[in-house]
Structure formats: C-alpha cells, structure tokens
C-alpha positions in Angstrom: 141.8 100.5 106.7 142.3 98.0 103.7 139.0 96.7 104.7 137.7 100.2 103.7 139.8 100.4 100.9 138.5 97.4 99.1 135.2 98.5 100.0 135.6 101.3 98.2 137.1 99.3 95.2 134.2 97.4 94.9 131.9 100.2 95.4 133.6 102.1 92.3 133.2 99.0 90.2 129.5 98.3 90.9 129.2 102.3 89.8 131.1 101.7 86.8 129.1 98.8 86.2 125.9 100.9 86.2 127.5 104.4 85.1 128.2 102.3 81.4 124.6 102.2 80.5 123.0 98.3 79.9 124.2 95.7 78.0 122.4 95.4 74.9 119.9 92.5 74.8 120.1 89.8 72.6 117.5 87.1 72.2 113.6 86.6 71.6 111.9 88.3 74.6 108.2 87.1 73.7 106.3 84.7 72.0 102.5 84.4 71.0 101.4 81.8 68.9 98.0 80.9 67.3 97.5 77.0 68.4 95.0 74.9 66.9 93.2 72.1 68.7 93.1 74.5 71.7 89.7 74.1 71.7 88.4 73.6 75.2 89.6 74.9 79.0 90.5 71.2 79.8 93.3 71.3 76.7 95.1 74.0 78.7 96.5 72.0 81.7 98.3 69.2 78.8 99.5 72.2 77.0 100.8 74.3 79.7 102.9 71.4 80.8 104.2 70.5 78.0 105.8 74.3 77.3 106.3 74.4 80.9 108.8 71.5 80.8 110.6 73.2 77.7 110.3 76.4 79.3 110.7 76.2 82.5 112.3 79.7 83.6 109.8 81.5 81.9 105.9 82.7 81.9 103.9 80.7 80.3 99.8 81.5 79.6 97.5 79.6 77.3 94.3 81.5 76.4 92.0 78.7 75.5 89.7 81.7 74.7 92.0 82.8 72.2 93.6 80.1 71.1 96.9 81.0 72.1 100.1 80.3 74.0 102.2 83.2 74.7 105.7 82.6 76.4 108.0 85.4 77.9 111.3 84.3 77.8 113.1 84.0 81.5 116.2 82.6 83.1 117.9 80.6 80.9 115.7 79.5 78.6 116.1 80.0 74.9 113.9 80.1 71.7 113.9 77.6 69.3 111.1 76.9 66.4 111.6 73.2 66.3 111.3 72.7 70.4 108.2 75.0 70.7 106.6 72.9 68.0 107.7 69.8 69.5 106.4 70.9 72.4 102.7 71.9 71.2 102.4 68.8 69.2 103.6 66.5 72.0 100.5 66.9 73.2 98.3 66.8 69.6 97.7 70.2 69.0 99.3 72.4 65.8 101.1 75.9 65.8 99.0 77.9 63.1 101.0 81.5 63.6 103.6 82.8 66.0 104.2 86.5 66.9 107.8 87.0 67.5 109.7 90.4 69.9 113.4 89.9 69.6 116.0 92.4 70.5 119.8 92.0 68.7 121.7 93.2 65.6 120.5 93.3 62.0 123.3 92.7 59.4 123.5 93.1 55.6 124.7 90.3 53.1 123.9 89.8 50.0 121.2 91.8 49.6 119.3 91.0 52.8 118.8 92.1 56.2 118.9 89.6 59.2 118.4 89.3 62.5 120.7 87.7 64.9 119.0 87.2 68.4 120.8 85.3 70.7 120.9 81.7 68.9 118.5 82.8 66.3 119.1 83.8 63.4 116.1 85.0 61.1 115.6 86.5 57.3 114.0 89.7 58.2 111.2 91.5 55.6 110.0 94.9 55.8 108.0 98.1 54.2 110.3 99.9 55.9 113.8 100.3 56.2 115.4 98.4 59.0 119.0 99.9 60.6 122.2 97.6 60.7 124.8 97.0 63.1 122.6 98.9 65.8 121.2 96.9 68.8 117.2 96.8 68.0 114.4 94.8 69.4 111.7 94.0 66.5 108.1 92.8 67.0 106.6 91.3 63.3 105.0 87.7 62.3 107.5 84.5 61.8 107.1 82.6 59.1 108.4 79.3 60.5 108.0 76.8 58.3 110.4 78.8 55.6 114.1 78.1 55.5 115.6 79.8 56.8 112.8 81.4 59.2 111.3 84.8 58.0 110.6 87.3 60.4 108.0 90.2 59.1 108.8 93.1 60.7 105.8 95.0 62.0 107.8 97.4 64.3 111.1 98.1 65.7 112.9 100.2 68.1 116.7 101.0 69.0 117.4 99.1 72.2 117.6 102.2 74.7 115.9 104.5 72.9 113.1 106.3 75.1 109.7 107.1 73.6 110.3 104.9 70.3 
C-alpha cells in the first residue's frame, strides 16, 4: 500500500509539473551568420568542425551556397559573440552578419530597452514598441562589433502566445 501511495505522490507531482504551463525560455535559440571566405564546398568540412567543437550539443549546417553557418542551440551549449568568432576565424574565415532568435526578458533603464537571454545581454533597437518584464523571444540583426552588442529587432512574440 505505501508503495501505491508514493506512486501516487509522484504521479501528482509530474501533473503539477505539467498542469503549471512551461518554464519560460531564456537564451539564444538560433543563430545564422553571413561568413566570408566560405567560398568553396571543401571550406565547409574545416568550418563545421571548428563550430562543432564549440558547439557540440547543437545543429550545426554551413551552406557554402549561401555563405552561411546557422547554429541551433542544444544541450548545454551557450551563445557567445567572441567564441563564435573565434571559432570562424580559427579556421581563416570572417563573420560579415549574424541573425540572432532569443527568447528572455526585456528591461527598461535609462532610457533603453534590453534583452537578457540566458548569459546575454544585448541593447535592443526597434520601430516598434517592445514589452518589458514579459518573457519574449525576438528575431532581429546583431550588431556585434558595438559595445555593448545591439540587437535590431525585426520581430517578436510573447513566449506562449499561440498564433503570434
């Protein structure tokens, strides 16, 4: 009988669990950047590796077609604009543009909106009006090279909401 009994407990948490709704996410979800010196299909192998050993726990494609290497974020692994870089050039080849998607909380200071994701935090600009303190995920252009990194938002959706 107590064998039932804690069955039942755990059975009751695991519905709790799922009854709360998810856990907002927090962190950047995709990458695509715009890599120059991609130039031929016998640069993708060096390239691939290279992200591949900085991002191991995630999908990696290069597109020597398109001249780009798009990462979506896995396991553990986490973004960072100084190891993707280090990572491209390790292998001689230059990071013209990145396309961000990020989902976590914008905040107000001072005048400006950010973007917390995870470990990253970036200075977010807009034509429209992005909402604080409400779990988003944003898609836009990173300037990475600015300090701090600039994030131009191109769209954005509450985190849950259907249809947006």
């Amino acid at each position: 009988m107590a064998k039932l009994g804690g069955a039942t407990i755990v059975t009751a948490l695991v519905c709790a669990a799922a009854c709360a709704g998810p856990t907002p996410r927090s962190g950047v979800t995709s990458i695509e950047a715009r890599i120059d010196g991609l130039t031929c299909p016998t640069c993708v192998p060096p390239l691939t590796s290279s992200l591949t050993r900085a991002y191991g726990k995630s999908t990696i494609d290069v597109d020597d077609d398109k001249d780009t290497a798009t990462i979506r974020f896995g396991g553990n692994d986490r973004f960072s604009v100084a190891d993707f870089r280090a990572a491209v050039e390790r292998v001689r080849m230059h990071v013209v543009t990145i396309r961000l998607q990020a989902c976590g909380k914008v905040e107000a200071a001072n005048g400006s909106r950010w973007l917390t994701a995870g470990e990253n935090r970036f200075l977010l600009r807009s034509g429209r009006e992005v909402p604080v303190d409400q779990p988003l995920c944003l898609d836009g252009t990173l300037d990475s090279a600015a300090t701090p990194p600039v994030l131009e938002v191109s769209a954005f959706a509450r985190q849950g909401a259907s249809g947006s």
